[in-house]
N, CA, C and O of each residue as an XYZ file, in Angstrom:
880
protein
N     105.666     66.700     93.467
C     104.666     67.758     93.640
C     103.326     67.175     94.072
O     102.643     67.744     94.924
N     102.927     65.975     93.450
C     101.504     65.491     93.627
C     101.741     65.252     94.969
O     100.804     65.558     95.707
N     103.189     64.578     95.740
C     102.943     64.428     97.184
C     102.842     65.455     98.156
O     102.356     65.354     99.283
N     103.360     66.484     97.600
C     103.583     67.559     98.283
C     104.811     67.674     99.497
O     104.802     68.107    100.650
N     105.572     67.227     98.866
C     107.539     66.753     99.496
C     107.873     68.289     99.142
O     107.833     68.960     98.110
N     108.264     68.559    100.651
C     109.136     69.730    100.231
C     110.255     69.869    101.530
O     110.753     68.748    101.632
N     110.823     70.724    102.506
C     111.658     71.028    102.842
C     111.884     70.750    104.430
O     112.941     70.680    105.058
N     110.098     70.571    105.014
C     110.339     69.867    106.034
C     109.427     68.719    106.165
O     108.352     68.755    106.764
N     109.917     67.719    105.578
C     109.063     66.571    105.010
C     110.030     65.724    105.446
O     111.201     65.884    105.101
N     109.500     64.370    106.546
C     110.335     63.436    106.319
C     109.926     62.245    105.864
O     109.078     61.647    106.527
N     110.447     61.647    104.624
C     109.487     60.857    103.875
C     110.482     59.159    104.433
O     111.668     59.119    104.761
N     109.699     58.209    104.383
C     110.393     56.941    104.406
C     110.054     56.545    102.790
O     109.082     56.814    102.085
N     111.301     55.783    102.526
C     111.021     54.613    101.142
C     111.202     53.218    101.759
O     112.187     52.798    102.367
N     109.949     52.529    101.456
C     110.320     50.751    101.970
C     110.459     50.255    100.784
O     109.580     50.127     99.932
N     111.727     49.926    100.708
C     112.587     48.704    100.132
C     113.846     49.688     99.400
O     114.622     49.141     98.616
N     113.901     50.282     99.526
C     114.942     51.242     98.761
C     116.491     51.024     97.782
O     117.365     51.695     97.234
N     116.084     49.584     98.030
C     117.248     49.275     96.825
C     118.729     49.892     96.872
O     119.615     49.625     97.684
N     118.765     50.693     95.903
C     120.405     51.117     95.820
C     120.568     52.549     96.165
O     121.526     53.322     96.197
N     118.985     52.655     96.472
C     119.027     54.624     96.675
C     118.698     55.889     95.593
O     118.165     56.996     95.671
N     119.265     55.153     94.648
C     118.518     56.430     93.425
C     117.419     57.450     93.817
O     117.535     58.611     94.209
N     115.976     56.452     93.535
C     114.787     57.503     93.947
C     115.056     58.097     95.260
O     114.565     59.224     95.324
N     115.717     57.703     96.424
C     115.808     58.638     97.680
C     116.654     59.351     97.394
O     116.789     60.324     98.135
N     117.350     59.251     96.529
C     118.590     60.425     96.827
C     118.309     61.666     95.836
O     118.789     62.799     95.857
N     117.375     61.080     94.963
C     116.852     62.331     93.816
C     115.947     62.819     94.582
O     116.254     63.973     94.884
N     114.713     62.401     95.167
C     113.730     63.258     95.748
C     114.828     63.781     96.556
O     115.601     64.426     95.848
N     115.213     63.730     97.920
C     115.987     64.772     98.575
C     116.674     65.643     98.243
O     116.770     66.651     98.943
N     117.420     65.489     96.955
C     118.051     66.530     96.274
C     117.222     67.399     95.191
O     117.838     68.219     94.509
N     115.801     67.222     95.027
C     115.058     68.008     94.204
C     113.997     69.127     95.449
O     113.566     70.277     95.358
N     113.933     68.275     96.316
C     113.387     68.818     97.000
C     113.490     69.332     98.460
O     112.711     70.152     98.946
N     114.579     68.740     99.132
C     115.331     68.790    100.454
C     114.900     68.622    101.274
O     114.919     69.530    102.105
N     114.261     67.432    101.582
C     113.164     66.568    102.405
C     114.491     65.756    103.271
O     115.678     65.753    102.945
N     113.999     65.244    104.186
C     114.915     64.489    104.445
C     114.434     62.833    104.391
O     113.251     62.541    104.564
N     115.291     61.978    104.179
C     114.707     60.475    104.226
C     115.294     59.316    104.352
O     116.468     59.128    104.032
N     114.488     58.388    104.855
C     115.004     57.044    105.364
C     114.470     56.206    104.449
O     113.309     56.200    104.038
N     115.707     55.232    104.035
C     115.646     54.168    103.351
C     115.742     52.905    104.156
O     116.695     52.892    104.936
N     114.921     51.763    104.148
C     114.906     50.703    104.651
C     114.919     50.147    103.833
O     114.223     50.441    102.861
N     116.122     48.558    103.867
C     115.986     47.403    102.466
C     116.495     46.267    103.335
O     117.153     46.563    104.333
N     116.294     45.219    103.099
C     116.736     44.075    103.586
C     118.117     43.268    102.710
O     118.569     42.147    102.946
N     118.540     44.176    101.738
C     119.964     44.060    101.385
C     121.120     44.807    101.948
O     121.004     46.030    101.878
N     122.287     44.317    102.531
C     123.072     44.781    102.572
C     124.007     45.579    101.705
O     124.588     46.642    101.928
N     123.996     44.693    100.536
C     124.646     45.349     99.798
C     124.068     46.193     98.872
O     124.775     46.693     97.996
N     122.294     46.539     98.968
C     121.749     47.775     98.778
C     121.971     49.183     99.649
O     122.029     50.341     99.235
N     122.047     48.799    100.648
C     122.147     49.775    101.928
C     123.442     50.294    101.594
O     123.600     51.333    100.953
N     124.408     49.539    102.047
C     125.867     49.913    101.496
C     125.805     50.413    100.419
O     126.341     51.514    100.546
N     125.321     50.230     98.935
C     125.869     51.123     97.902
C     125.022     52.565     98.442
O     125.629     53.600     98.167
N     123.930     52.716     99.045
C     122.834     53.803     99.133
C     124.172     54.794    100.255
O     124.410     55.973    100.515
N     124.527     53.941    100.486
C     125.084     54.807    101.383
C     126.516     55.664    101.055
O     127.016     56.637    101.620
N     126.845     55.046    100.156
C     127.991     55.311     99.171
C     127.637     56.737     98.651
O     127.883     57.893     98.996
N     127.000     56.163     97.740
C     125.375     57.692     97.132
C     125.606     57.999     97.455
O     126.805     58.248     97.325
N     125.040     58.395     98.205
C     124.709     59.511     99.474
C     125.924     60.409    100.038
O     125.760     61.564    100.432
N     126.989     59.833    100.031
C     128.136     60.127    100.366
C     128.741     61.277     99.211
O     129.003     62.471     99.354
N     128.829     60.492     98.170
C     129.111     61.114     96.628
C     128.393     62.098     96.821
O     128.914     63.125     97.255
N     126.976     62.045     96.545
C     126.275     63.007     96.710
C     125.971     64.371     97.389
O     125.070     65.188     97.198
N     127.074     64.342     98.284
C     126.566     65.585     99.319
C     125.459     65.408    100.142
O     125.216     66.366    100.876
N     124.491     64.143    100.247
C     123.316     64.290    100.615
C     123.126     63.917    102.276
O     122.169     64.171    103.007
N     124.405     63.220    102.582
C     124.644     62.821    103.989
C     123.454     63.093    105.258
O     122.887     62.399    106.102
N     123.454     64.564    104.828
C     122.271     65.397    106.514
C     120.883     64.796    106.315
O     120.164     64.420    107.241
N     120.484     64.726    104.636
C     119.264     64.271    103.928
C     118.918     63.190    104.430
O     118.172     63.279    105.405
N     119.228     62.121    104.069
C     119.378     60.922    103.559
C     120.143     59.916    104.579
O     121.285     60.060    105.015
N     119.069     58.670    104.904
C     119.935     57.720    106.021
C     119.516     56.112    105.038
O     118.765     56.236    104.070
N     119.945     55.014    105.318
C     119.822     54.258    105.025
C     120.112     52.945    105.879
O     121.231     52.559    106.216
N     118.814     52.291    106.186
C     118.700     51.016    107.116
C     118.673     49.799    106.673
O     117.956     49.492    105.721
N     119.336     49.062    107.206
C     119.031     47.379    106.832
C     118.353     47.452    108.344
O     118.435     47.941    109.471
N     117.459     46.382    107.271
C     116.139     46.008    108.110
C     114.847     45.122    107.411
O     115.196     44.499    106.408
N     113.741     45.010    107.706
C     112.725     44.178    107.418
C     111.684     45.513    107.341
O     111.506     46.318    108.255
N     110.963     45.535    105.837
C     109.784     46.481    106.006
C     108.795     46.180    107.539
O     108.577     46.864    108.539
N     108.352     44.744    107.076
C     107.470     44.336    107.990
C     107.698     44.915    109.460
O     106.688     45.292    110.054
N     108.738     45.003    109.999
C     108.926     45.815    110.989
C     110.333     46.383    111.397
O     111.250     45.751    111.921
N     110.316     47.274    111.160
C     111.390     48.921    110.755
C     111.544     49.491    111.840
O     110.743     49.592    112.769
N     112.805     49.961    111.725
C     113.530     50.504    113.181
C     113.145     52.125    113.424
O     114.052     52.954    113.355
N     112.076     52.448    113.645
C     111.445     53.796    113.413
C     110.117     53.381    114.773
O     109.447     52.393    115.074
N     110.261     54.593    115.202
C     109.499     54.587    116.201
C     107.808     55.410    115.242
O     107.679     55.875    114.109
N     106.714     55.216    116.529
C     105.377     55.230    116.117
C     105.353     56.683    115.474
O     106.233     57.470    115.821
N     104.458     57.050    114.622
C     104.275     58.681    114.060
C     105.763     59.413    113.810
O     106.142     60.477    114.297
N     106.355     58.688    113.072
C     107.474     59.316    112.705
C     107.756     60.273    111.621
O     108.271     61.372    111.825
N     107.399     59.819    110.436
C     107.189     60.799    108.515
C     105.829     60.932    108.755
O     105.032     60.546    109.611
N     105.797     61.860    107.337
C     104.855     62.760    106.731
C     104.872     62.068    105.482
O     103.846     62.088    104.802
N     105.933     61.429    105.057
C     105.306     60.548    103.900
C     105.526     59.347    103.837
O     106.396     59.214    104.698
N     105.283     58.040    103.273
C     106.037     57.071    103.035
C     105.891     56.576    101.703
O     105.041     57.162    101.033
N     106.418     55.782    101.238
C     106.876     55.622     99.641
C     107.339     54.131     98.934
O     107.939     53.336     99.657
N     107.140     53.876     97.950
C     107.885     52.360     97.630
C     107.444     52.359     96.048
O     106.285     52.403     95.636
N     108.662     52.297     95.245
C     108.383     51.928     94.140
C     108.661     50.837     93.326
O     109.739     50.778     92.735
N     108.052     50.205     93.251
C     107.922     48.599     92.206
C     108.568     47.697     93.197
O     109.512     47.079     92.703
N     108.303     47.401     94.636
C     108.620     46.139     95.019
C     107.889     45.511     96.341
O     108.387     44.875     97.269
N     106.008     46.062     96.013
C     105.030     45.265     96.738
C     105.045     43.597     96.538
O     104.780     42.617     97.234
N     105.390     43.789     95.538
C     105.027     42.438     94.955
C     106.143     40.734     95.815
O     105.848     39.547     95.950
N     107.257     41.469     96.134
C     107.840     40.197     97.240
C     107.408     40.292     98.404
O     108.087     39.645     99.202
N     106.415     40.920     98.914
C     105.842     41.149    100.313
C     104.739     40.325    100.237
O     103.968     40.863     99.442
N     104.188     39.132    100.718
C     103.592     38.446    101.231
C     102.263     38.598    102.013
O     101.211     37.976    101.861
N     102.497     39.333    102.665
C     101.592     39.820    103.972
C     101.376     41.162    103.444
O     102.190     41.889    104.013
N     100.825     41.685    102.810
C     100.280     43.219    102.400
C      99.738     43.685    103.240
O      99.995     44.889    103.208
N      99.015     43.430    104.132
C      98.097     43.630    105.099
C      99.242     44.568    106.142
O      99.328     45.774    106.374
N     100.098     43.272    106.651
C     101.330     43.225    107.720
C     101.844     44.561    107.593
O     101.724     45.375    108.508
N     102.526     44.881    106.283
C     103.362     45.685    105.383
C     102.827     47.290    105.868
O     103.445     48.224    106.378
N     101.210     47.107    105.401
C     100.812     48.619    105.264
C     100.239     48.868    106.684
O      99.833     50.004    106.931
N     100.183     48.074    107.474
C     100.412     48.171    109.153
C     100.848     48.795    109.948
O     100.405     49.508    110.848
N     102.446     48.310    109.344
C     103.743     48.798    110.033
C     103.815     50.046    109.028
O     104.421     51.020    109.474
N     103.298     50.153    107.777
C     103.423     51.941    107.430
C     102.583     52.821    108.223
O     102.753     54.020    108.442
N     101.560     51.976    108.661
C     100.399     52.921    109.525
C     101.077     53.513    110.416
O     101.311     54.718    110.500
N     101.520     52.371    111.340
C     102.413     53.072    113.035
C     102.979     53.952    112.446
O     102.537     55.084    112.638
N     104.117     53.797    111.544
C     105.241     55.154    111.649
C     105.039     56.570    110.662
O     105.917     57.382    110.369
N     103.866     56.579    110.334
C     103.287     57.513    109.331
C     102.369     58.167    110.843
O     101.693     57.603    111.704
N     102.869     59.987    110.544
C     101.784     60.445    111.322
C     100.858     60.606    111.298
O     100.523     60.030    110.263
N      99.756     61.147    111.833
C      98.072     61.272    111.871
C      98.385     62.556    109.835
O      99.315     63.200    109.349
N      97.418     62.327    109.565
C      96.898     62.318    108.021
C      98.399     62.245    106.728
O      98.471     62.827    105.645
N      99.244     61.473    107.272
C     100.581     61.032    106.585
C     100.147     60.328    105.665
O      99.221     59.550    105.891
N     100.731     60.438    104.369
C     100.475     60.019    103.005
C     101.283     58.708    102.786
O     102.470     58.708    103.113
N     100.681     57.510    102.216
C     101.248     56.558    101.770
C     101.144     56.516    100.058
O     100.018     56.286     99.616
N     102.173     56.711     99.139
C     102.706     56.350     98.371
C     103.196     54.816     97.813
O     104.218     54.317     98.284
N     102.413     54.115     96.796
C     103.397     52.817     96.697
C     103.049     52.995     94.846
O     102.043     53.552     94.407
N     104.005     52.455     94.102
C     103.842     52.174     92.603
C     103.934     50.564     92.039
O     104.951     49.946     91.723
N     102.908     50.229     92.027
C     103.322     48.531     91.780
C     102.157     48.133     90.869
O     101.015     48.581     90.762
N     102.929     46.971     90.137
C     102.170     46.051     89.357
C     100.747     45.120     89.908
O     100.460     44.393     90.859
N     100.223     45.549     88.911
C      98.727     44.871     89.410
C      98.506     44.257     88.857
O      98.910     44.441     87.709
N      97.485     42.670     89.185
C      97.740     41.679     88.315
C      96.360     40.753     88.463
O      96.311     40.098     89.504
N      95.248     40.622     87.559
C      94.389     39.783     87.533
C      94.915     38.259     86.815
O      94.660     37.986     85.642
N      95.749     37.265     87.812
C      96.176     36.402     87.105
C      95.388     35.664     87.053
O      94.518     35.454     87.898
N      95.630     34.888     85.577
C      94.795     33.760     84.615
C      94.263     32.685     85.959
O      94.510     32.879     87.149
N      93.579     31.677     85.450
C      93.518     30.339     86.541
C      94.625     29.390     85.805
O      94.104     28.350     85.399
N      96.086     29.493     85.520
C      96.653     28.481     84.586
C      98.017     28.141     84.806
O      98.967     28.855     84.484
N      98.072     27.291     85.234
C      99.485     27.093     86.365
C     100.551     27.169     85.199
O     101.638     27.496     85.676
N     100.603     26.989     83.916
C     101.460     27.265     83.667
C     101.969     28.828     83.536
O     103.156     28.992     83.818
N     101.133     30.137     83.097
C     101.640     31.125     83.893
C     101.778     31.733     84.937
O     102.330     32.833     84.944
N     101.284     31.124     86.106
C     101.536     30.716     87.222
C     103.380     30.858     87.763
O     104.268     31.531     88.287
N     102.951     29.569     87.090
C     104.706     28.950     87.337
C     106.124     30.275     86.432
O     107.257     30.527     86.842
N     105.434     30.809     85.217
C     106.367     31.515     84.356
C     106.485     32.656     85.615
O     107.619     32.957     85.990
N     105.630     33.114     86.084
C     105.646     34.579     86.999
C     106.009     34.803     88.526
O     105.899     35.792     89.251
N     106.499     33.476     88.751
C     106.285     32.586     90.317
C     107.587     33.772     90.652
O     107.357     34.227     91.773
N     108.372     34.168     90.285
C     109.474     34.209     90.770
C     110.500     35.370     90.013
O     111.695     35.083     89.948
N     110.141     36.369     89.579
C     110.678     36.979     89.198
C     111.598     37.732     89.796
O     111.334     38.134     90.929
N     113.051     38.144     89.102
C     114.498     38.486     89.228
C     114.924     37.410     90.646
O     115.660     37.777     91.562
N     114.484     36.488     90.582
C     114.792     35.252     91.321
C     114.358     35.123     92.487
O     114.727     34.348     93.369
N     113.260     36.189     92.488
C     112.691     36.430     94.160
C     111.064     36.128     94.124
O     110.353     36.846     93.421
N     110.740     35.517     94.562
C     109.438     35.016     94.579
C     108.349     35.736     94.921
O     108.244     36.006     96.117
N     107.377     36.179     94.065
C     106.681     36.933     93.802
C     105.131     36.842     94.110
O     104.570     35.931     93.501
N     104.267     37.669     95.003
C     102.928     37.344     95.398
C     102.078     38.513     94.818
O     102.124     39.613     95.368
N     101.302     38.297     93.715
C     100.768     39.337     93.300
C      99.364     39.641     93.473
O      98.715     38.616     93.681
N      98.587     40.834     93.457
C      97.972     41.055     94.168
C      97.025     41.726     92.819
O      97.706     41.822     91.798
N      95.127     42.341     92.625
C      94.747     42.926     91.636
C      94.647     43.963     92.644
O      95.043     43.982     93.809
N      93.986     44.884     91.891
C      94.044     46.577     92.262
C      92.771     46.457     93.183
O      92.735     47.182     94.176
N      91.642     45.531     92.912
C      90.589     45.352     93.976
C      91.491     44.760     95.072
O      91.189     45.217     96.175
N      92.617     43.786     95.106
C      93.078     43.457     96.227
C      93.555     44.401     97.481
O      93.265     44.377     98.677
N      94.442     45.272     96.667
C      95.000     46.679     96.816
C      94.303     47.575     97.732
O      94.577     48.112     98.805
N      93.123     47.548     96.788
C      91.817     48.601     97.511
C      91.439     48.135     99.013
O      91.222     48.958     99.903
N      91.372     46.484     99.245
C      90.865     46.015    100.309
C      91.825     45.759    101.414
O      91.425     45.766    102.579
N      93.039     45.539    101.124
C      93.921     45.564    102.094
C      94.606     47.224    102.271
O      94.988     47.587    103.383
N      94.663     47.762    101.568
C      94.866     49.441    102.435
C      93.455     49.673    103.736
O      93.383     49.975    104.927
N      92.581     49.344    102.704
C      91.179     49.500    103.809
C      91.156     48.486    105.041
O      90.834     48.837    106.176
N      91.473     47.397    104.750
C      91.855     46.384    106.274
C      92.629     46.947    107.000
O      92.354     46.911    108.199
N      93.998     47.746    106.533
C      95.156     48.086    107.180
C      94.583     49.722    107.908
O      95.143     50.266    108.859
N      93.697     50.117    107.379
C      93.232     51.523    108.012
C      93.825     52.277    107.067
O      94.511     53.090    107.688
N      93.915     52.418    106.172
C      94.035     53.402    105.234
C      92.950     53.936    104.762
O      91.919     53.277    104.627
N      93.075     55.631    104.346
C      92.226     55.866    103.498
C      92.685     56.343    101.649
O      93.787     56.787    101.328
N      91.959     56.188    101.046
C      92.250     55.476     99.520
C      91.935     57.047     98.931
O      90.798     57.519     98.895
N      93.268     57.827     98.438
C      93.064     59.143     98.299
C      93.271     59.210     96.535
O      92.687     60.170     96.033
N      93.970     58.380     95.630
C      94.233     58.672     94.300
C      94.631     57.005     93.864
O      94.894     56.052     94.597
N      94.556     57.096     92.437
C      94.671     55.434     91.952
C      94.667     56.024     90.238
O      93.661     56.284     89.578
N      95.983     56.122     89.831
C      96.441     55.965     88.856
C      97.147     54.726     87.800
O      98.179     54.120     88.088
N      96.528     54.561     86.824
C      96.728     53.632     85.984
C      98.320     54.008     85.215
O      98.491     55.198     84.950
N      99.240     53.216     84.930
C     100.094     53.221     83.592
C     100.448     52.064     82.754
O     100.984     51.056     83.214
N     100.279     52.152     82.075
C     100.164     50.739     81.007
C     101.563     51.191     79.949
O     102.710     50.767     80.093
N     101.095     52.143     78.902
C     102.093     52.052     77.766
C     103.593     52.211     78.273
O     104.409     51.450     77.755
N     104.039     53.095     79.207
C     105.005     53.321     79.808
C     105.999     51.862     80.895
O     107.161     51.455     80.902
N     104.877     51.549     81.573
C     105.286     50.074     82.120
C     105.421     49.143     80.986
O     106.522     48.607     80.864
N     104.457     48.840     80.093
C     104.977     47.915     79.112
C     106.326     48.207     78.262
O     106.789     47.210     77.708
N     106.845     49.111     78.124
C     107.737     49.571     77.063
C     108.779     49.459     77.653
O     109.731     49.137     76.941
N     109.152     49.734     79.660
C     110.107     49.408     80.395
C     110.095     47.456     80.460
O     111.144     46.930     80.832
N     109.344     46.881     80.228
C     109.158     45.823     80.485
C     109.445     45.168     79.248
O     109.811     43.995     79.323
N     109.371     45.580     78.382
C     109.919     45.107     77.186
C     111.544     45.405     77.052
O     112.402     44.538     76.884
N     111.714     46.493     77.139
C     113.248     46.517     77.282
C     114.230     45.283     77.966
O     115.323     44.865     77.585
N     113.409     44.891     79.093
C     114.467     44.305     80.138
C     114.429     42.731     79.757
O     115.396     42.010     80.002
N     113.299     42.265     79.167
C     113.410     41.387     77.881
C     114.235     41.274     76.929
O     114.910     40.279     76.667
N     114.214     42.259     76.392
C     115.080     42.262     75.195
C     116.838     42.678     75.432
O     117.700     42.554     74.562
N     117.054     43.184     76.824
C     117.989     43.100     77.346
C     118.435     41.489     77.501
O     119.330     40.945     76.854
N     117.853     41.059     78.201
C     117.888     39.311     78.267
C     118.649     38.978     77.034
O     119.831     38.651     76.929
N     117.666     39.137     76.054
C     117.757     38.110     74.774
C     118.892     38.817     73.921
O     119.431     38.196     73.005
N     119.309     40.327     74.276
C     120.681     40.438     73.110
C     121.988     39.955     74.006
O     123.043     39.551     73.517
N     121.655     40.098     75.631
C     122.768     39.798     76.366
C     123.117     38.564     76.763
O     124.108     38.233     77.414
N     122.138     37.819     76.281
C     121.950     36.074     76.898
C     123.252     35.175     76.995
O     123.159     34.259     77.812
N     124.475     35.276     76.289
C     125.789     34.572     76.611
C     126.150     35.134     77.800
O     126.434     34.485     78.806
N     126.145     36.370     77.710
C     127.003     37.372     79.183
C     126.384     37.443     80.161
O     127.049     37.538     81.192
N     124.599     37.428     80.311
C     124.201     36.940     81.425
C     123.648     35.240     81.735
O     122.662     35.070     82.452
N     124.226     34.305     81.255
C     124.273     33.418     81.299
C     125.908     32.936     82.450
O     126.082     32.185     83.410
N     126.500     33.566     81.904
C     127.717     33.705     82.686
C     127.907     33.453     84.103
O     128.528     32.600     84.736
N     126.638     35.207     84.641
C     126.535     35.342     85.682
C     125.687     34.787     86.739
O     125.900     34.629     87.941
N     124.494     34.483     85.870
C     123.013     33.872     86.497
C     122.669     32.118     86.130
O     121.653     31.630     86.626
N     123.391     31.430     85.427
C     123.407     30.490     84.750
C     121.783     30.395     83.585
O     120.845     31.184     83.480
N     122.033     29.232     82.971
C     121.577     29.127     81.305
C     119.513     29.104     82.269
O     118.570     29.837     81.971
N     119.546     28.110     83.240
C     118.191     28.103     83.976
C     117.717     29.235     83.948
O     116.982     29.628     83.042
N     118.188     30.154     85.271
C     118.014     31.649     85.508
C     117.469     32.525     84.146
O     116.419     33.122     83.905
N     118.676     32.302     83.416
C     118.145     33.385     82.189
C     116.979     32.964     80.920
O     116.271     33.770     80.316
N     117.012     31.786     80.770
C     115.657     31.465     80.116
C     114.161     31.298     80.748
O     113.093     31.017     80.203
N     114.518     31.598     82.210
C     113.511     31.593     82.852
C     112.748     32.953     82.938
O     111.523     33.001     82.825
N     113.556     34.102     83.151
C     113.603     35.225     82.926
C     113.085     35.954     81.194
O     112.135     36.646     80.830
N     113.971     35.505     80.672
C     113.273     35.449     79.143
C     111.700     35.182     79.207
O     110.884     35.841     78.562
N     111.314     33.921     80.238
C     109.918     33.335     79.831
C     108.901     34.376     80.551
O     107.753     34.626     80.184
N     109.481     34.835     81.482
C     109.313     35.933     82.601
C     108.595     37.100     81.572
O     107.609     36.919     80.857
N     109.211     38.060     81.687
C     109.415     39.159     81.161
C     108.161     38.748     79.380
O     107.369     39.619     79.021
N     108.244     37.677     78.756
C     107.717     37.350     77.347
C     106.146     37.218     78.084
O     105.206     37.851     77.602
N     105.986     36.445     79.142
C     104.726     36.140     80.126
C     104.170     37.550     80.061
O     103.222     37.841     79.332
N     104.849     38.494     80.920
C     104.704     39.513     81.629
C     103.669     40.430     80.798
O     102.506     40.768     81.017
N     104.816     40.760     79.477
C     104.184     41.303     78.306
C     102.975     41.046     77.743
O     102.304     41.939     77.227
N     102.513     39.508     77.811
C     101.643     38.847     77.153
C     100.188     39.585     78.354
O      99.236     40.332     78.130
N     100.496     39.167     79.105
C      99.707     39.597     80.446
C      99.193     41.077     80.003
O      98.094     41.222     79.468
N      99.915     41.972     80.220
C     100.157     43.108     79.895
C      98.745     43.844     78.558
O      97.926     44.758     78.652
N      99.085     42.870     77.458
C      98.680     43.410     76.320
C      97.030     42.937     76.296
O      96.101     43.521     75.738
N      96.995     41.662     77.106
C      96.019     40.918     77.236
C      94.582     41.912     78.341
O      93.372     41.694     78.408
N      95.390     42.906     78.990
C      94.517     44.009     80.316
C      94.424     42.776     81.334
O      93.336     42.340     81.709
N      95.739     42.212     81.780
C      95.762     41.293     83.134
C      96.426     42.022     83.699
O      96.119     42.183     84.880
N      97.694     42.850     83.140
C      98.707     43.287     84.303
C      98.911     44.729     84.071
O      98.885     45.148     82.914
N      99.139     45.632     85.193
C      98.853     47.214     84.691
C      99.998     47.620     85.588
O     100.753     46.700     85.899
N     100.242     48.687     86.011
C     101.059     49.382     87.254
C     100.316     50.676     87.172
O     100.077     51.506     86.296
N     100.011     50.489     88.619
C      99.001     51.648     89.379
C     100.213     52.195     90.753
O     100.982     51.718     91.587
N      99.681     53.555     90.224
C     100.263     54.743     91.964
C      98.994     54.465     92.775
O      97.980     54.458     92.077
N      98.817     54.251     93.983
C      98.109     54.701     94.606
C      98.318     55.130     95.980
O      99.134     54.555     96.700
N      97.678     56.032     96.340
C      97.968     56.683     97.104
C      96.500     57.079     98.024
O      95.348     57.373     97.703
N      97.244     56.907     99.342
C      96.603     56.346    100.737
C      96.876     57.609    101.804
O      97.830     58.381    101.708
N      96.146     57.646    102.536
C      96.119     58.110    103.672
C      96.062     57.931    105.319
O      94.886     57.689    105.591
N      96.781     57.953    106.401
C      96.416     57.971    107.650
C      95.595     58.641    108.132
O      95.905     59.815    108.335
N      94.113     58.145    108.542
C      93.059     59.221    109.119
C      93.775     59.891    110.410
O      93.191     60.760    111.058
């Protein structure tokens, strides 16, 4: 509702993972939308979804590179991404290539972790790399200045703390009751690293270093 997604809306999600959030907004609201991820075997299950789903006419799903997406210039009315700014490198690059394919006053949507990190290499090093993908994090002043480099205009900026921490604690404590069985899969490194991850994260968290903010942007 806050985006105002409704029936002839075509929204993009960059990074779209396995499809969930695209396939629920289209089916709550009957928008139609494109998913771009640089997994295959995200794309493929999204597409599975989608299939199950009935959502086929809705709903497409691309392998591809956010940084530059197989979508021609002024294409959606919205674009979207939830919780995975943070392996993108080039933020600048990123909200660029959302500019081109977002039409004239097209809404950018992103939900991500914000992060005033310490000067201290050892949490540094604990946060370098989270779910094994290497991680560049950015504070909410960063945020502010690269939408504004990229030509955005800066329309809403919502804070969530208790809610992000409490998901973030879970997936911790997932770790630590499941630690033989995902040891299995990820080896003994991986998962105590993750443990240190997620224990970091929290610490961060409680400390007012790390938050998760919506914000939401505009194409003049």
């Amino acid at each position: 509702r806050r985006l105002r997604i409704g029936g002839d809306s075509y929204v993009l999600d960059v990074g779209s993972g396995v499809g969930g959030p695209a396939l629920y907004i289209a089916s709550r609201t009957g928008c139609r939308i494109a998913g771009v991820d640089i997994s295959n075997v995200g794309v493929d299950m999204s597409m599975n979804l989608a299939k199950k789903s009935g959502l086929e006419s809705k709903a497409e799903f691309r392998l591809g590179d956010a940084m530059k997406t197989p979508f021609a210039d002024n294409t959606f009315d919205i674009a979207i991404s939830l919780n995975v700014m943070n392996v993108f490198r080039d933020k600048v690059g990123l909200f660029r290539e959302v500019l081109r394919v977002l039409k004239k006053d097209g809404i950018w949507a992103f939900l991500s972790g914000t992060f005033d990190m310490p000067d201290d290499p050892e949490v540094i090093r604990k946060m370098a790399r989270g779910y094994l993908i290497p991680q560049y994090y950015d504070s909410l002043a960063n945020y502010r200045g690269k939408l504004k480099e990229a030509g955005f205009q800066i329309e809403e900026i919502t804070e969530y703390v208790s809610d992000f921490r409490v998901q973030n604690k879970k997936w911790g404590d997932a770790y630590k009751k499941h630690y033989k069985e995902i040891i299995k899969e990820q080896g003994r490194e991986n998962t105590d690293y993750h443990i240190e991850y997620f224990d970091t994260y929290l610490r961060l968290i409680d400390e007012g270093m790390a938050a998760n903010h919506l914000i939401i942007s505009k194409k003049p």
